[in-house]
N, C-alpha and C positions, 0 to 999 in steps of 0.2 A: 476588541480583537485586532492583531495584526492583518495589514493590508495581504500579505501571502501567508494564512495558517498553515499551519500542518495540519495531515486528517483528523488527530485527534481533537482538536480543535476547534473545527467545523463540525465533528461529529457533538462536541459537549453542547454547542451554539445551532446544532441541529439542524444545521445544514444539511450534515450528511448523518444516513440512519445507519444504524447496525447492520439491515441487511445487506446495504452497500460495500459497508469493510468488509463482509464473510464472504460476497460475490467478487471485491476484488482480489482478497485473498489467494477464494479459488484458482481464479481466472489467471493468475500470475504461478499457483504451481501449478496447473493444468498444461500449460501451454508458457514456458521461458519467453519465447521469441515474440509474443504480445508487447509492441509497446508502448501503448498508453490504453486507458482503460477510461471509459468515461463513469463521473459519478455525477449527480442530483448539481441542480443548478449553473448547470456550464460548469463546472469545476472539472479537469481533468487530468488524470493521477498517470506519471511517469515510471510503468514498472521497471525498464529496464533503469535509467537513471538513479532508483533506490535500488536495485544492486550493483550498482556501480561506485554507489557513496556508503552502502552499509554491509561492511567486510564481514560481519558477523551473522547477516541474511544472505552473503552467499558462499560465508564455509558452509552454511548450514541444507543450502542445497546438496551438498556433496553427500550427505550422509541419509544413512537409512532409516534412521528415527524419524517416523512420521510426524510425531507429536513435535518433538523439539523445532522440526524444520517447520513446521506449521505458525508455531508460539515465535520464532525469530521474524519470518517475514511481516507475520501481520504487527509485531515492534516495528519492525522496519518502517512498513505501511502510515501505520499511525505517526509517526515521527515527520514522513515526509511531506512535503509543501508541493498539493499539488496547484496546477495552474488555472488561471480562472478564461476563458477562451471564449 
């Protein structure tokens, strides 16, 4: 595995569990202004940073489809490399 995985990454290597990415998930549409989220093993995930790099998780904020904004961020989430602290 790379020295900075993405989440999805640490989650296949099990690092991080599922219930993590659905609590980060939450915690990032619950509240925008969150920004960093801690996950399992000092690993700690960058919400504002991943919608700042992933344009298609924050068209997706704008709109009222729950589901699709939902399905964008946690791509987003998954895709992003968070940092080991």
């Amino acid at each position: 595995m790379a020295t900075n995985p993405t989440v999805s990454e640490s989650r296949k290597a099990a690092e991080v569990i599922d219930q993590e990415t659905d609590a980060a998930v939450d915690a990032m549409l619950a509240d925008l202004a969150t920004e960093s989220y801690p996950l399992a093993k000092g690993w700690t995930f960058d919400l504002l940073e991943t919608l700042r790099t992933n344009t298609r998780a924050a068209e997706a904020l704008t709109t009222d489809k729950t589901a699709w904004k939902r399905n964008m961020i946690q791509t987003a989430f998954l895709l992003a490399h968070p940092v080991k602290g």
